[in-house]
C-alpha positions, 0 to 999 in steps of 0.5 A, a space after each residue: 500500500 505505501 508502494 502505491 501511494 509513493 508511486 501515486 504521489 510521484 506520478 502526480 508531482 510529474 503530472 504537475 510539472 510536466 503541465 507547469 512546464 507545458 504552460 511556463 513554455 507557451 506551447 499551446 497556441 491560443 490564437 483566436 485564428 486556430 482551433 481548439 485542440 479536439 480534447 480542448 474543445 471537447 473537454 470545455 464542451 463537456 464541462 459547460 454542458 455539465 455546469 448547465 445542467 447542474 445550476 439550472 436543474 431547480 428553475 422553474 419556466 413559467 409560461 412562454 408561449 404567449 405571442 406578445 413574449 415572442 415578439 418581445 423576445 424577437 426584439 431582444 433577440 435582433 440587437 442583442 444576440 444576432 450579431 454573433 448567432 446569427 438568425 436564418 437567413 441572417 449572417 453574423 456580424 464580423 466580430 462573431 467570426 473571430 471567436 472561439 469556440 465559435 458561437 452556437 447556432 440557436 437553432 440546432 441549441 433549441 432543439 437540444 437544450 431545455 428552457 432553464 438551461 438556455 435561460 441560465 446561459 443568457 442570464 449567467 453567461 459562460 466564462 472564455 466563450 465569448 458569451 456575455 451574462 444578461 442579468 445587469 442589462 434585461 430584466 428576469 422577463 426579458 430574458 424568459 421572453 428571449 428563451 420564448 423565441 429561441 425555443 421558436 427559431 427552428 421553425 422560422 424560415 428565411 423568409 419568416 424571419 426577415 417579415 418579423 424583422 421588417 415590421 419591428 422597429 429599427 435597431 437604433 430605435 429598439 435599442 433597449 435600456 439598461 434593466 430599470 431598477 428595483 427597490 433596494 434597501 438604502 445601505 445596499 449588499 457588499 457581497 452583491 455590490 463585489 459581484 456587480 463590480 466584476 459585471 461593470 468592467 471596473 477590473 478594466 481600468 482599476 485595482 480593486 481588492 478581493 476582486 479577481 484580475 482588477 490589477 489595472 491603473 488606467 484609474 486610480 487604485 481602489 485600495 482604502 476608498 472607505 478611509 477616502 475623504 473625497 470620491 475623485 477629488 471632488 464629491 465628500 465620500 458618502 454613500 449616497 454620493 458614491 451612488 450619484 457618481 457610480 451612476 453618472 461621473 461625467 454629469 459630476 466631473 467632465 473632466 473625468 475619463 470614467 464613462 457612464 455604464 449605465 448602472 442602475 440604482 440597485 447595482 450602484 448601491 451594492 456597488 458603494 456598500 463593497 466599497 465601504 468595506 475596503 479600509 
């Protein structure tokens, strides 16, 4: 039995540094130009579908077959989702050809997926495919009216599809708001407010404590803000003054390079509750 075990522990400190060495030397290839490698592919295929079944199991759909939430769907559908899956008869926009894994055709993924597990997708999103999250833009009915349409789309054909779009507005017309906000208690939710700044692009520009990959210092390092006099140097640090500039820099500070990401009151409550807490 000790045999065993040595060997089973030395095999996995080889296995372990062999992978180390694999990484350390840039041997895999991640051009976006390039395929997966079969296995790759198979085995972020197979861990994505099995991550989806398992969060999605306990949802409950309510009713999708009204019409109305087909035509709404329709909509969400044709600004949001047909620039990278394209519609039939409906080609992707450029930027859909260069990502990888390529973006599924919702088609082939209505007849396939059940509603709760396309609902989780287009509400959570799937981390490296390119697939962005819902949650902070459309509503939980928005997003239930884009499953009732992906759940149609098998049956539309070229022609059907192009009627529903002649008749429904232009995109820059249908261009749909951020998700409108929700009542909130005053002092907001840190660990929602941390879960929030990840979905905001904050990471993007500053060094946020206790959130991954926020490493950057295109802004000013996040590190302390609840011991900050002033929020950018102009507003006393408040609460409710880091919500009005949470949801509005350029109204408080045109000078400022931060831009409006369309937060909403309840995201930009929870925001300022997190950062409240990094003293």
């Amino acid at each position: 039995m000790a045999i065993r075990i040595r060997t089973l522990i030395i095999a996995s400190l080889v296995a372990a540094a062999a992978g180390g060495t694999f990484v350390y030397l840039g041997i895999y290839n991640i051009a976006a130009t390039e395929q997966h490698t079969a296995p790759v592919y198979w085995l972020l295929d197979y861990a994505m579908r099995r991550s989806v079944k398992n969060f999605s199991a306990d949802i409950e759909p309510p009713a999708l077959s009204e019409e109305a939430r087909v035509r709404n769907g329709f909509r969400i559908y044709s600004e949001k989702c047909q620039q990278c899956h394209g519609a039939p008869g409906v080609a992707p926009d450029a930027l859909a050809f260069g990502l990888r894994p390529a973006p599924a055709n919702l088609a082939a993924t209505a007849r396939e997926w059940s509603v709760t597990e396309i609902y989780w997708v287009v509400r959570n999103g799937v981390k490296m495919s390119g697939m962005p999250g819902w949650e902070y833009r459309l509503t939980d009915d928005e997003i239930w009216d884009v499953v009732a349409f992906v759940r149609r789309l098998p049956a539309f054909s070229p022609k059907g599809y192009a009627e529903w779009a002649s008749a429904a507005p232009p995109r820059s017309e249908a261009r749909l708001a951020p998700a409108p906000d929700e009542a909130v208690p005053s002092a907001g939710n840190a660990e929602a407010g941390k879960r929030a700044i990840g979905q905001y692009l904050c990471a993007t520009c500053h060094s946020i404590p206790g959130v991954v990959g926020a490493s950057k210092h295109v802004g000013p390092p996040l590190e302390g803000m609840a011991n900050r006099k002033y929020i950018a140097g102009v507003l006393p640090n408040t609460q409710e003054n880091m919500v009005r500039w949470l949801r509005d820099p350029q109204r408080i500070d045109p000078r400022s390079a931060m831009p409006a990401l369309g937060v909403t009151e309840k995201d930009a409550r929870n925001m300022a509750a997190y950062l409240s807490t990094l003293d």
